[in-house]
Backbone as CSV, one residue per row, in Angstrom:
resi,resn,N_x,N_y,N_z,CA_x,CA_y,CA_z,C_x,C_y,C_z
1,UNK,-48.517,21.317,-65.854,-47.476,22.293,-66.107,-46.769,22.594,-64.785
2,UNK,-45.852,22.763,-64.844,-44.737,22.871,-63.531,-44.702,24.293,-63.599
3,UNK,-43.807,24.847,-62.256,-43.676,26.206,-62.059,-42.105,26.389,-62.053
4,UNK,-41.297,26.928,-63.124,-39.910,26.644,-63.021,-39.569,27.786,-62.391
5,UNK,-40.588,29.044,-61.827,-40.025,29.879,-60.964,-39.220,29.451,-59.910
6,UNK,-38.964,28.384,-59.624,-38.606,27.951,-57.952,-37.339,27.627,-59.123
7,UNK,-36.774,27.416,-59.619,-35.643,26.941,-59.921,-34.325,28.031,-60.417
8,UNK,-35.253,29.574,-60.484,-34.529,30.731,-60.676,-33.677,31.009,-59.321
9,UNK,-31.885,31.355,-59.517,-31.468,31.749,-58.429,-31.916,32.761,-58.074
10,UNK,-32.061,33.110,-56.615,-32.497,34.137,-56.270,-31.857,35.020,-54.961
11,UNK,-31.573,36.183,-55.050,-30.639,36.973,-54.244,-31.346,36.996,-52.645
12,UNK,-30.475,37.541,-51.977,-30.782,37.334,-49.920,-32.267,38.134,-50.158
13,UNK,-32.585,39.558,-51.107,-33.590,40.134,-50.845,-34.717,39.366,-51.784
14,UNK,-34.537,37.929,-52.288,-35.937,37.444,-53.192,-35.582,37.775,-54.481
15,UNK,-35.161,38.827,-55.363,-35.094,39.091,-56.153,-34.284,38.380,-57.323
16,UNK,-35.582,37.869,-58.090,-34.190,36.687,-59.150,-33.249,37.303,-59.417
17,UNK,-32.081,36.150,-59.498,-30.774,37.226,-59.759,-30.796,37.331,-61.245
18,UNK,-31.185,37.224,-62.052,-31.168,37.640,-63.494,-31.622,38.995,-63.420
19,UNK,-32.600,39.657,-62.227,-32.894,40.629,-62.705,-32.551,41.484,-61.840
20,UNK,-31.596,41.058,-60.333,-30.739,42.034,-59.303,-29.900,43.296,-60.079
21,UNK,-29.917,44.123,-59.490,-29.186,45.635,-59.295,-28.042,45.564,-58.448
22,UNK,-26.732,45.440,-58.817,-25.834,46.097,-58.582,-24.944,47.323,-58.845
23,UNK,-25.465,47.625,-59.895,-25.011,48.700,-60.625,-26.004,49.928,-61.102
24,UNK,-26.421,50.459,-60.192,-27.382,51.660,-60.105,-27.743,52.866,-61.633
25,UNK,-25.520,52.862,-61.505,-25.678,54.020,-63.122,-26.080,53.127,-64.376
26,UNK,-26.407,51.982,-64.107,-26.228,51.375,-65.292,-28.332,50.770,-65.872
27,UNK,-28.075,50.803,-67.375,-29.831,50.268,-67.800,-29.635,49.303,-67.117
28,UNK,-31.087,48.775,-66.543,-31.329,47.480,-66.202,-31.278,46.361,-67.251
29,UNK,-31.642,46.869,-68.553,-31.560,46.064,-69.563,-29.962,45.746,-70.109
30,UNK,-29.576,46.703,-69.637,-27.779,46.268,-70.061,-27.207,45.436,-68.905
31,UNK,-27.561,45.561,-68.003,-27.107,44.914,-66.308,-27.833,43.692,-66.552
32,UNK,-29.224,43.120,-66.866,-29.439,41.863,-67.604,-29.106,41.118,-68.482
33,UNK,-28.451,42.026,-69.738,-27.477,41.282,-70.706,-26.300,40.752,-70.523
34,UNK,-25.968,41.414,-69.740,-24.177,40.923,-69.021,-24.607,39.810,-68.312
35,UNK,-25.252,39.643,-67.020,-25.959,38.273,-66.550,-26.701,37.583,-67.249
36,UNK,-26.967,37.401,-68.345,-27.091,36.698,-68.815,-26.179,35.647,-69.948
37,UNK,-25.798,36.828,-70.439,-24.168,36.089,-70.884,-23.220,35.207,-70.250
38,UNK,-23.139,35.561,-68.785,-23.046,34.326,-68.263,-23.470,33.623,-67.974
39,UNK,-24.730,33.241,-68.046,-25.501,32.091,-68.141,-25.478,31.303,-69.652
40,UNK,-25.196,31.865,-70.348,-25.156,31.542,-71.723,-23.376,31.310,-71.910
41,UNK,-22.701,31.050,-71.320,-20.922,30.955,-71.160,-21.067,29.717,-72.675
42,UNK,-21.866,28.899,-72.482,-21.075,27.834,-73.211,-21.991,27.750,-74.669
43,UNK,-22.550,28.358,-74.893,-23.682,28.690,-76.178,-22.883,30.240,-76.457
44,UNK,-21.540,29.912,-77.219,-20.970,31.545,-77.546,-22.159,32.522,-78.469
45,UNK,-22.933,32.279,-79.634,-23.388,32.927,-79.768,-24.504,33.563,-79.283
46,UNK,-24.631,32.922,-78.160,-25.882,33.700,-77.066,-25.016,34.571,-76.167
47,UNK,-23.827,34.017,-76.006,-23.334,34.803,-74.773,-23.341,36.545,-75.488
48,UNK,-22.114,36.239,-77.153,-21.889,37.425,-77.929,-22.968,38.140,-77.585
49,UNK,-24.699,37.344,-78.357,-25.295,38.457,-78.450,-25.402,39.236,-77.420
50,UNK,-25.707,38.683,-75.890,-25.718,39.273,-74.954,-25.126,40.357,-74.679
51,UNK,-23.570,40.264,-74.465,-22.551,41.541,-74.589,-22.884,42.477,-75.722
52,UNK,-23.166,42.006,-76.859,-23.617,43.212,-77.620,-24.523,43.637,-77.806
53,UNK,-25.534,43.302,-76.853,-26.802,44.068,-76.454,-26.622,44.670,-75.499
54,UNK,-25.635,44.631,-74.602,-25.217,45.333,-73.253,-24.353,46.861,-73.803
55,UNK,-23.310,46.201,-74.654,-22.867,47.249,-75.608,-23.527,48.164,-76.071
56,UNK,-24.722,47.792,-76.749,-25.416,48.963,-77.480,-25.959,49.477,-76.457
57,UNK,-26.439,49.204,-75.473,-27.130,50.058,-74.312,-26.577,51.202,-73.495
58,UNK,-25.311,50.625,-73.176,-24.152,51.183,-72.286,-23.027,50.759,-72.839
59,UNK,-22.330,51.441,-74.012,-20.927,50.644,-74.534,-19.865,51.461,-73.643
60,UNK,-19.540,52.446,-72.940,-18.830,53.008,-72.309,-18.670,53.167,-70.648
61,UNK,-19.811,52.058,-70.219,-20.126,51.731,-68.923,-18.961,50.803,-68.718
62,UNK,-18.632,50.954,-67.252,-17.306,50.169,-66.850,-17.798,48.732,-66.732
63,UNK,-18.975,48.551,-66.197,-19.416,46.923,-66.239,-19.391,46.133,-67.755
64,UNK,-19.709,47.313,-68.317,-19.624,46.230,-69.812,-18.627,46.140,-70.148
65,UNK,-17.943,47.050,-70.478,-16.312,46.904,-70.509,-15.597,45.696,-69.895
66,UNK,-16.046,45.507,-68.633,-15.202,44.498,-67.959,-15.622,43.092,-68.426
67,UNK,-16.992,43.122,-68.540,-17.488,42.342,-68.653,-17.217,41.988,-70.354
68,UNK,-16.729,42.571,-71.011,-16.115,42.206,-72.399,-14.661,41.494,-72.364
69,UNK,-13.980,41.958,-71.348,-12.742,41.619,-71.006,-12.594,40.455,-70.451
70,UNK,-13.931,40.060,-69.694,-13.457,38.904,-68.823,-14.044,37.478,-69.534
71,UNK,-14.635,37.890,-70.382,-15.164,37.233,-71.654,-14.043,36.497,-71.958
72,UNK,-13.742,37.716,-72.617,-12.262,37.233,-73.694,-11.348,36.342,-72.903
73,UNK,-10.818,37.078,-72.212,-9.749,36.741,-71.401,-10.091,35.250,-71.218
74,UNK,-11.380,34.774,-70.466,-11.534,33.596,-70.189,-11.845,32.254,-71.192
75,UNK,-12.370,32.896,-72.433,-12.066,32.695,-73.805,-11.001,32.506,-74.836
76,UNK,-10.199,32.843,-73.973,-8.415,32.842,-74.630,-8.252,33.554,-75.818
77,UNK,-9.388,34.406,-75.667,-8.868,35.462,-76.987,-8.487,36.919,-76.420
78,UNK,-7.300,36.695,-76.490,-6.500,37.699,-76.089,-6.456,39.122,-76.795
79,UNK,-6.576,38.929,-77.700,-6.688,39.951,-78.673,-7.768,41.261,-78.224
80,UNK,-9.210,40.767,-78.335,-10.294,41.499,-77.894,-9.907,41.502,-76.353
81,UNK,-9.615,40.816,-75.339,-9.486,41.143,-74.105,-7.889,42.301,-73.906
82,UNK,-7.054,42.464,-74.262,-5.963,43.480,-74.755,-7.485,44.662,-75.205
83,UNK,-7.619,45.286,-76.303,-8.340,45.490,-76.214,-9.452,46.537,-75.305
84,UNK,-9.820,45.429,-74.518,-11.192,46.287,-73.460,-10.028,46.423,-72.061
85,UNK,-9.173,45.745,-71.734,-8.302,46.037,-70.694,-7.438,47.631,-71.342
86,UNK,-7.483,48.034,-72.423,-6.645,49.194,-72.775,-8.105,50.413,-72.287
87,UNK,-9.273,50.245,-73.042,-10.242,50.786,-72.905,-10.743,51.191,-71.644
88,UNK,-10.463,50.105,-70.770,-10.807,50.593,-69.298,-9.725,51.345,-68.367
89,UNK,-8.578,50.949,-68.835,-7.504,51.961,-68.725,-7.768,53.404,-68.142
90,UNK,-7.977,53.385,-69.901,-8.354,55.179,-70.478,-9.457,55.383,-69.489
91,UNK,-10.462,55.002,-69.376,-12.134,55.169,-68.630,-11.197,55.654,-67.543
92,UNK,-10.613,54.945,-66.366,-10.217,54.645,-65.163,-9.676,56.026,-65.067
93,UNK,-8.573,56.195,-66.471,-7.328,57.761,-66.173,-8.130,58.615,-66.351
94,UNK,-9.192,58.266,-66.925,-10.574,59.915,-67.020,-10.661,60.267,-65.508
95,UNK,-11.334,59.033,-64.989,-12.060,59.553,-63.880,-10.774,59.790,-62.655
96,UNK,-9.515,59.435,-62.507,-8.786,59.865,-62.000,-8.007,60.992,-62.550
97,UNK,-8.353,61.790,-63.418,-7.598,62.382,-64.125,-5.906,62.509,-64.095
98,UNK,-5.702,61.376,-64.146,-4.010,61.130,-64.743,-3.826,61.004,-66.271
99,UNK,-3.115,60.555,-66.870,-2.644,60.821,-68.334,-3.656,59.422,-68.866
100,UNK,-4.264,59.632,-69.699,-5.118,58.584,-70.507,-3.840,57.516,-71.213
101,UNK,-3.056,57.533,-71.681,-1.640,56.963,-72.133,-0.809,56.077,-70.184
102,UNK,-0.909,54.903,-70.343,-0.526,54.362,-69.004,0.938,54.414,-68.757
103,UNK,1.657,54.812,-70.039,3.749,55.339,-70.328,3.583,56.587,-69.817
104,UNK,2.312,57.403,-69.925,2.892,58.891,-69.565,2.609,58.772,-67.825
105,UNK,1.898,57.908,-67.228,1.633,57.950,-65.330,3.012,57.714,-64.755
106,UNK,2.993,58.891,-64.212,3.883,59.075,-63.127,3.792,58.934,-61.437
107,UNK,4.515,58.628,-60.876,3.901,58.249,-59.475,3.719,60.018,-58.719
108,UNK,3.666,61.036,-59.673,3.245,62.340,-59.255,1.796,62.696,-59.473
109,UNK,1.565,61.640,-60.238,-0.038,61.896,-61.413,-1.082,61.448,-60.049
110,UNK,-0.891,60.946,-59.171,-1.811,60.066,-57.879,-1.397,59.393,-57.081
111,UNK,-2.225,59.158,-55.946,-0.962,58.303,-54.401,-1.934,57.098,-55.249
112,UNK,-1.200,56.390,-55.824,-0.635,54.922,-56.094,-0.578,54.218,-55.157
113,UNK,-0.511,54.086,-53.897,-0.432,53.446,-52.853,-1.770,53.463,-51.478
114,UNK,-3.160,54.534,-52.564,-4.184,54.981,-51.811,-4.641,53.327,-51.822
115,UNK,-5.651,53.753,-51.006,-6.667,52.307,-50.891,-8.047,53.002,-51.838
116,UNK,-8.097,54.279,-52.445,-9.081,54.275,-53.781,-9.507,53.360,-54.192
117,UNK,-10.796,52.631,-54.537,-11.063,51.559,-55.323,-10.701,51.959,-57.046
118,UNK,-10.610,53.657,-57.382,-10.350,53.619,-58.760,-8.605,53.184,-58.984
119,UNK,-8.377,53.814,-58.194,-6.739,53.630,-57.881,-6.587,52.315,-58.373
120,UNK,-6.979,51.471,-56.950,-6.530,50.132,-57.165,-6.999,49.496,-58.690
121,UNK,-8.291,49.658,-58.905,-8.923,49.143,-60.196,-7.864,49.461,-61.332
122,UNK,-7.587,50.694,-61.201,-6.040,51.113,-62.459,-4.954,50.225,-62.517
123,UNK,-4.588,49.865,-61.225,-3.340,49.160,-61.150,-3.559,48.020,-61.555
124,UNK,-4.964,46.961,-61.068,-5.091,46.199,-61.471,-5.297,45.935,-63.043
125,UNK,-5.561,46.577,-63.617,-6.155,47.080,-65.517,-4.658,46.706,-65.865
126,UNK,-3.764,47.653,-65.508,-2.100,47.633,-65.951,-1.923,46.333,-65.705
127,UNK,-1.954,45.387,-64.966,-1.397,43.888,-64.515,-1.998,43.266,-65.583
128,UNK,-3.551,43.698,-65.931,-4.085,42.408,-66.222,-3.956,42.847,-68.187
129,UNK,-3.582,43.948,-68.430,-3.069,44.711,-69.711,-1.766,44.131,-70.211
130,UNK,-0.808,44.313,-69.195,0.671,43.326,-69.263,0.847,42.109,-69.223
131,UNK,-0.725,41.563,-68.797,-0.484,40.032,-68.885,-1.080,39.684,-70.275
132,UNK,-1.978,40.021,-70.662,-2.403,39.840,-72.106,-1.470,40.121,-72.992
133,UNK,-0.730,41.052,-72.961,0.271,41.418,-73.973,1.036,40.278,-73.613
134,UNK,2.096,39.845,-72.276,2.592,38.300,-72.994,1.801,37.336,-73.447
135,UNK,0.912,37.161,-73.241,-0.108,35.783,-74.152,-0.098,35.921,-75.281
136,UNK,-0.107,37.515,-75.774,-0.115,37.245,-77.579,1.325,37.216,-77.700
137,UNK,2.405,37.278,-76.848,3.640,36.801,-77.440,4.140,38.025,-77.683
138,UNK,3.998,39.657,-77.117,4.652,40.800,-77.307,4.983,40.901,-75.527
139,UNK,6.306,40.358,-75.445,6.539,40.306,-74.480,7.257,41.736,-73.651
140,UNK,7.993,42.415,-75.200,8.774,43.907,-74.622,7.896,44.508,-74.365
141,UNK,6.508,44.504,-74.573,5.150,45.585,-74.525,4.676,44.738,-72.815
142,UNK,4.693,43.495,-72.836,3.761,43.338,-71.383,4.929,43.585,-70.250
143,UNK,5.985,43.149,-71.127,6.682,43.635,-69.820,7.017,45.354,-69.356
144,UNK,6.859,46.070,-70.694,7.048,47.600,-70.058,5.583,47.596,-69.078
145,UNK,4.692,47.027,-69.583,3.819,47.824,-68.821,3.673,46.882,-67.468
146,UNK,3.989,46.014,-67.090,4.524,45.223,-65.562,5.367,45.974,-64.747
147,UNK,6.606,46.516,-65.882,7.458,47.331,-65.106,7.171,48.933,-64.405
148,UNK,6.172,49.333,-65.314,6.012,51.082,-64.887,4.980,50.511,-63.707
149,UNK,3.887,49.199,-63.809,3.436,49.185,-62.448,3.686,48.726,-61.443
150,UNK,5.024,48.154,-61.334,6.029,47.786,-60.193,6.169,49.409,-59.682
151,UNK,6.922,50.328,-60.602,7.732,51.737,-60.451,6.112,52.504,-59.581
152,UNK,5.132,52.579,-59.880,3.860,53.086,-59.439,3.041,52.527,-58.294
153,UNK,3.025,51.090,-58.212,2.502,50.521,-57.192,3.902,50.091,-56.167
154,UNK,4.504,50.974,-55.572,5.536,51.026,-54.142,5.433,49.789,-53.420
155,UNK,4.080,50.074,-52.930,3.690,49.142,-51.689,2.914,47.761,-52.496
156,UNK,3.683,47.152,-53.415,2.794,46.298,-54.119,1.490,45.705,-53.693
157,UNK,0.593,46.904,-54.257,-0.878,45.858,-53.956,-1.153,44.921,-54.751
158,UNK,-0.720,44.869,-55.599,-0.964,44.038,-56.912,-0.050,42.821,-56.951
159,UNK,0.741,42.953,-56.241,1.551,41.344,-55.963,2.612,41.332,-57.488
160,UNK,2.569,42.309,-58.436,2.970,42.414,-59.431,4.361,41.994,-59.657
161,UNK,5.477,42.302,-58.661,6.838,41.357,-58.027,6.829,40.422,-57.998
162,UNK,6.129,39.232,-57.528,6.120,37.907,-57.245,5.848,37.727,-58.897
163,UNK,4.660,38.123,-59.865,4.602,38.004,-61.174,6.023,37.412,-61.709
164,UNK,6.688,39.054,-61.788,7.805,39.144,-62.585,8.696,38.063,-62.127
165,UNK,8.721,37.764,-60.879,9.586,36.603,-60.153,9.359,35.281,-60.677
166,UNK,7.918,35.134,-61.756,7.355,33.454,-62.063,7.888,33.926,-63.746
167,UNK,7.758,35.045,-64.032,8.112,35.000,-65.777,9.872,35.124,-65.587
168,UNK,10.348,35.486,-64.752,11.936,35.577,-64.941,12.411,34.617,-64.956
169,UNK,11.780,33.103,-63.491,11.887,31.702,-64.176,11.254,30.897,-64.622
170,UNK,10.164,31.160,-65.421,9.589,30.194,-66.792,10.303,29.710,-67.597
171,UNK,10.140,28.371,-67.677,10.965,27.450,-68.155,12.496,27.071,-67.708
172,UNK,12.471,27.992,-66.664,14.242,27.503,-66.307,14.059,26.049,-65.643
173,UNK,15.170,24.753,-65.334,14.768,23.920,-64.674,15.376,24.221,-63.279
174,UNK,15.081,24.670,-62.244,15.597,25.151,-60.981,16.406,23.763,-60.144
């Protein structure tokens, strides 16, 4: 019998990474389901169950959330990734307390231009919210919400300009 322990990745402190802590607020058993789902990427119904064992543990935790999103997203199902990118939104405008609705943020609601990691994480949610909405082909919806985070992010951290600069010529022949 072999020892397939040696074949588990394992983090700088030893600790297999299936069963590493990065996320302190979060069950260990939900922080294992998400890593494991990606290990399971190409067996979808192992990955699902995974996320929805992470779900039931912590369904309102920002890791699972994301980790539902980046699922999808990378899954090309846009639909469910729209979705958990709206959901983390809302999470994000809680804990910054700006308007839960991303039409009602005003560049009075928060400095938009902080180096906040929630900050930035918001702005980024809006980019990656407006980009899903053009994939399903509602383009007046991804583009309002591209545009209010051009109007909010000043100092573009989000590179969100250069975006609008590749969808304004898609498909033109230059």
């Amino acid at each position: 019998m072999s020892d397939t322990s040696a074949d588990v990745p394992r983090s700088a402190d030893g600790v297999a990474w299936l069963e590493g802590r990065y996320h302190i607020d979060l069950e260990p058993a939900a922080e294992r389901a998400i890593r494991a789902a990606g290990i399971a990427w190409q067996d979808e119904p192992e990955a699902q169950r995974q996320l929805a064992l992470a779900a039931s543990i912590a369904p309102d935790h920002m890791a699972v959330l994301i980790a539902h999103y980046r699922y999808n997203l990378y899954k090309h199902r846009y639909a469910p990734a729209q979705d958990y990118a709206l959901r983390i939104l809302i999470a994000l405008a809680h804990r910054l307390g700006i308007p839960a609705d991303w039409q009602d943020a005003g560049s009075g609601d928060a400095d938009f231009g902080s180096d906040n990691p929630d900050i930035r994480a918001w702005l980024f949610v809006l980019q990656a919210y407006g980009y899903v909405l053009l994939r399903l082909g509602r383009r007046e919806q991804g583009m309002a919400a591209l545009q209010r985070l051009v109007t909010l992010d000043s100092g573009d951290q989000t590179k969100t300009r250069a975006l609008l600069r590749v969808i304004a010529h898609a498909g033109r022949d230059d």
